[in-house]
N, C-alpha and C positions, 0 to 999 in steps of 0.2 A: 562897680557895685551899684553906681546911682543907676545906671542905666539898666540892670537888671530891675528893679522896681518898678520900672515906668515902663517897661516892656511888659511886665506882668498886669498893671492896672489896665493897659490897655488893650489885653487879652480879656478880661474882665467886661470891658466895655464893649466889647463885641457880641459876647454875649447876650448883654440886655439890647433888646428890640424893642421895637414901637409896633410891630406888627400884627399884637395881639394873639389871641389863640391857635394854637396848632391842630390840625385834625386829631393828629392822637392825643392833645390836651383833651378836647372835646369828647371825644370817644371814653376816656379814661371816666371824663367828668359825669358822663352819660351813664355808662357800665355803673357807678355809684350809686348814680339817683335809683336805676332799676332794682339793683340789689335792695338798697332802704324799702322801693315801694314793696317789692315781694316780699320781704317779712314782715311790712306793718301790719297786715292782715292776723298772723300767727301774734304776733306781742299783744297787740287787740283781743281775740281771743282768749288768750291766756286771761287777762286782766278782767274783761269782760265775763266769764267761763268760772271766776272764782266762787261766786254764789252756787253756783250750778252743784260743784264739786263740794261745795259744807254741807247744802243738804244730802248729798249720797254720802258722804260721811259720818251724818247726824243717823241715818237711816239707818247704817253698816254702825254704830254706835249700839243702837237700840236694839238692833238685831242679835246683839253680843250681850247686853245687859239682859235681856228678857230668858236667851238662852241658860244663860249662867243663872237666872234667879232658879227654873224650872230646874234644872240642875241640884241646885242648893235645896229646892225645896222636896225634892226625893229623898236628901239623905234626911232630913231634920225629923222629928220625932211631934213637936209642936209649933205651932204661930200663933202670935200675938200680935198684935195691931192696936198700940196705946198714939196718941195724937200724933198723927202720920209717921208714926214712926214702926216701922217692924222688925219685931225680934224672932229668929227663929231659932228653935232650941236644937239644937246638935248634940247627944250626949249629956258631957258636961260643960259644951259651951254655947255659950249665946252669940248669935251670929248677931246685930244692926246695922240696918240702913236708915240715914238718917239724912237731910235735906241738912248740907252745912254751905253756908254762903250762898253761890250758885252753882253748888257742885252736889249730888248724892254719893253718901261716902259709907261705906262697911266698914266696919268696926268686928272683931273677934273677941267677946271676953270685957267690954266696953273700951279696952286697948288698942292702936292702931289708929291707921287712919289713909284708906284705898280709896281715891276715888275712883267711881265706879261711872258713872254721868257727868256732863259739865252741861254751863249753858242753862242751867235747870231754874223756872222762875216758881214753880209751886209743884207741888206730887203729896198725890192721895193714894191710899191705902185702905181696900174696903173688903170685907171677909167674903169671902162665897161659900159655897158648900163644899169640903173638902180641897179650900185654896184661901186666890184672893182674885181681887180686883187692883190694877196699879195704875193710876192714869196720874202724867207728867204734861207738864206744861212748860215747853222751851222760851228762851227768853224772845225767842221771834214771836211768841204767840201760836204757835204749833202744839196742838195734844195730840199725847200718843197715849195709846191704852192697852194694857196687854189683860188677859187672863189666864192666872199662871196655877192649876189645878193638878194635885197628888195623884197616881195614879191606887193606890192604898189607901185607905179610910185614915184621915189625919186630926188632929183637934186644932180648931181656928176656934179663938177667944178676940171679944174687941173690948177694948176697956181699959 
């Protein structure tokens, strides 16, 4: 039995050499390094590329908020525009939008709570002739401005 043991550790020791690397170590180790450098390029990107993709999201944001106000402001019957805030009257209910934290949020009824914008550092609300005026200011410092007009003669009250 002894002799089985010490036949095994020095199968073992055969193994290990002094000779250093083997071409297919090298090859192996090679084949690696390439792999890594061809996607540093893509990881980079990505990471790099994230600013890119919040403003066309901020864009795709706004382009969804403005649709959706001109939308709401077809069916509504009146607007008001009391300190940046706008209510518009639906029947028997009160639609608002109102600047809560850094988000603009709709409210139905003064119940609820949709946000509707995020991101949002200030927004004004200023009547036109048969609409309004909406101009938002993101927390980057970006204004957007829409003007979101009835296609029907509507009543806009400021006050």
């Amino acid at each position: 039995m002894k002799g089985f043991f010490k036949m095994k550790n020095q199968e073992n020791v055969a193994l290990l050499n002094d000779r250093g690397f083997t071409i297919v170590e090298m090859l192996i180790a090679f084949m690696v390094f390439c792999l890594l450098m061809a996607l540093f390029p893509l990881g980079l990107k990505t990471v790099l590329g994230y600013e890119y993709s919040e403003a066309r999201m901020q864009k795709l944001e706004w382009e969804v908020f403005t649709s959706q106000l001109k939308k709401e402001l077809r069916m509504c019957n009146a607007v008001n525009i009391q300190d940046d805030k706008l209510f518009l009257q639906r029947g028997s209910d009160t639609v608002l939008y109102e600047k809560y934290g850094t988000n603009l949020r709709r409210r139905v009824n003064f119940s609820g709570h949709e946000i509707i914008l995020q991101n949002v550092a200030e927004v004004k609300f200023n009547s036109l002739p048969e609409g309004y005026k909406i101009t938002v200011i993101d927390s980057s410092g970006n204004e957007h401005n829409a003007n979101i007009r009835a296609f029907i003669p509507i009543e806009v009250t400021e006050g």
